[in-house]
C-alpha positions as YAML, in Angstrom:
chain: A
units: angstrom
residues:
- id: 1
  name: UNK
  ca: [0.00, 0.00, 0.00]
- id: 2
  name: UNK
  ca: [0.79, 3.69, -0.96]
- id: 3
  name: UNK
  ca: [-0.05, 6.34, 1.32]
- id: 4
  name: UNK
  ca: [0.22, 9.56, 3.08]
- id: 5
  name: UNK
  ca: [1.61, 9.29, 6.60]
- id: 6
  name: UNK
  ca: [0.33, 12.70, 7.76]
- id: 7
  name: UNK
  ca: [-3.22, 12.19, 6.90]
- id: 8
  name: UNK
  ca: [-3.51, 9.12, 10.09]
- id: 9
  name: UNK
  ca: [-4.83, 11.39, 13.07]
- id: 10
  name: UNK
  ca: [-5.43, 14.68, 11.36]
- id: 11
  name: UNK
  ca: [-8.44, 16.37, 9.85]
- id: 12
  name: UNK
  ca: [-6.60, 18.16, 7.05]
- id: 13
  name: UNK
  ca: [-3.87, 15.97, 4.81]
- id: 14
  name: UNK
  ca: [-0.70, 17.32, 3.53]
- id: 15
  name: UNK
  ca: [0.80, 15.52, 0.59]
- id: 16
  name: UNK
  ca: [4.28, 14.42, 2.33]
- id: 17
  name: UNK
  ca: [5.88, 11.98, 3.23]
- id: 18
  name: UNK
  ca: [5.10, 9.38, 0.55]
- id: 19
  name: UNK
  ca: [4.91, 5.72, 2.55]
- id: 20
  name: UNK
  ca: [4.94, 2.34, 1.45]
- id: 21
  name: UNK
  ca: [3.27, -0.21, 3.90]
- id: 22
  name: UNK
  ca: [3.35, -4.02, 3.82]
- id: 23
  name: UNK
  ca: [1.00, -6.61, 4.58]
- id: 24
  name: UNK
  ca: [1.07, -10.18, 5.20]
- id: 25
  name: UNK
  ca: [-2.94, -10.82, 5.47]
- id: 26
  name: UNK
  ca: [-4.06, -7.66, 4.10]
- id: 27
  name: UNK
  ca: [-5.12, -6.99, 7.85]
- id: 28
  name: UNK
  ca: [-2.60, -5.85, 9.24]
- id: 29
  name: UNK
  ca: [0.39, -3.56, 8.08]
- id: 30
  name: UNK
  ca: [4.19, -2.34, 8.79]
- id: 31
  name: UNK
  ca: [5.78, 0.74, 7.60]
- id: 32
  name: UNK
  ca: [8.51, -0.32, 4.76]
- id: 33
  name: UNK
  ca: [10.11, 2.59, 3.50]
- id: 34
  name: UNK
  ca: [9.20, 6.13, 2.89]
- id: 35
  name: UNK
  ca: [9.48, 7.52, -1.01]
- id: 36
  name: UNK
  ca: [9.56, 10.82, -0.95]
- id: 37
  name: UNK
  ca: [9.70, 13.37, 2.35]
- id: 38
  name: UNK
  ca: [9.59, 17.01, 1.42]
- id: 39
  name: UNK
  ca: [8.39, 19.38, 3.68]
- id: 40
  name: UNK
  ca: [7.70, 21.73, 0.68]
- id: 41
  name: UNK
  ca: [6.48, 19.13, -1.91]
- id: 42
  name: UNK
  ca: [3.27, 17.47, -3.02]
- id: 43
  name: UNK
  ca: [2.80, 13.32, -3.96]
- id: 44
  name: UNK
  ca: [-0.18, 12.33, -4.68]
- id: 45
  name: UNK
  ca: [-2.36, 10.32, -6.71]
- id: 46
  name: UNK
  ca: [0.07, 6.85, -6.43]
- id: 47
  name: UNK
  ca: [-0.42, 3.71, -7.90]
- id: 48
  name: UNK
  ca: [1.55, 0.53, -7.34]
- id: 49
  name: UNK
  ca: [1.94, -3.13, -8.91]
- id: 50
  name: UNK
  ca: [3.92, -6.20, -8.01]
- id: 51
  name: UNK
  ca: [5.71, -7.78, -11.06]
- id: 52
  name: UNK
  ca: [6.46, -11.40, -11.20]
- id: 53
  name: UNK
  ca: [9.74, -11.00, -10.05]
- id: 54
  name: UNK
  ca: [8.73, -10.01, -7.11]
- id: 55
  name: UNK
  ca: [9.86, -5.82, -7.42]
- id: 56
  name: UNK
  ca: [7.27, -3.49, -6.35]
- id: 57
  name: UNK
  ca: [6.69, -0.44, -9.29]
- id: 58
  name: UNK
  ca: [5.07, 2.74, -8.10]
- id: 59
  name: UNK
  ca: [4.21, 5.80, -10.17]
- id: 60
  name: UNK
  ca: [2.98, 9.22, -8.59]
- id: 61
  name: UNK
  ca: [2.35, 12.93, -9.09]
- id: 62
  name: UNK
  ca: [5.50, 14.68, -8.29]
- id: 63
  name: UNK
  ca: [5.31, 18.46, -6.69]
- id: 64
  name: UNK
  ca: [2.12, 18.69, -9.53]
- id: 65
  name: UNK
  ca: [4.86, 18.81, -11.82]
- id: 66
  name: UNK
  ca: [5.82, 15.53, -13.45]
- id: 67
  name: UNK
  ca: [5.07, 11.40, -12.72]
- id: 68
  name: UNK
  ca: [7.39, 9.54, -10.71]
- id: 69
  name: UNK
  ca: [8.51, 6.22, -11.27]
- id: 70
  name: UNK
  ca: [10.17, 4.31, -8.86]
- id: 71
  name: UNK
  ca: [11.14, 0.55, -8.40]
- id: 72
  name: UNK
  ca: [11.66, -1.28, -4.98]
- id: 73
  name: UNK
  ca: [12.76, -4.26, -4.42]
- id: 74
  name: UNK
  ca: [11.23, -5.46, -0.83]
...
């Protein structure tokens, strides 16, 4: 899972830091790694896939300027 680590106990979202969570039963879930942290930035609007090989591919909206691509290998 992609998400937005400031939006957990707050009424109004910011769009940093860029997370990616884990989850062995889809129940429950551990931080992994964070993709982008930016006080000043924006990421938003993420998508991610697992290929075959096992690597996890995200793509996101970067500072509402550009897509990001970026490839992890968990």
């Amino acid at each position: 899972m992609v998400f937005r680590a400031s939006c957990r106990n707050s009424t109004r979202c910011r769009r940093t830091p860029l997370c990616i969570a884990v989850s062995d039963d889809g129940e429950t879930w551990r931080h992994e790694l964070t993709l982008e942290n930016s006080p000043v930035s924006q990421y938003s609007y993420p998508a991610i896939i697992q290929g075959r090989d096992g690597k996890v591919h995200c793509v996101y909206t970067w500072r509402r300027q550009c897509v990001a691509y970026k490839q992890i290998d968990l």
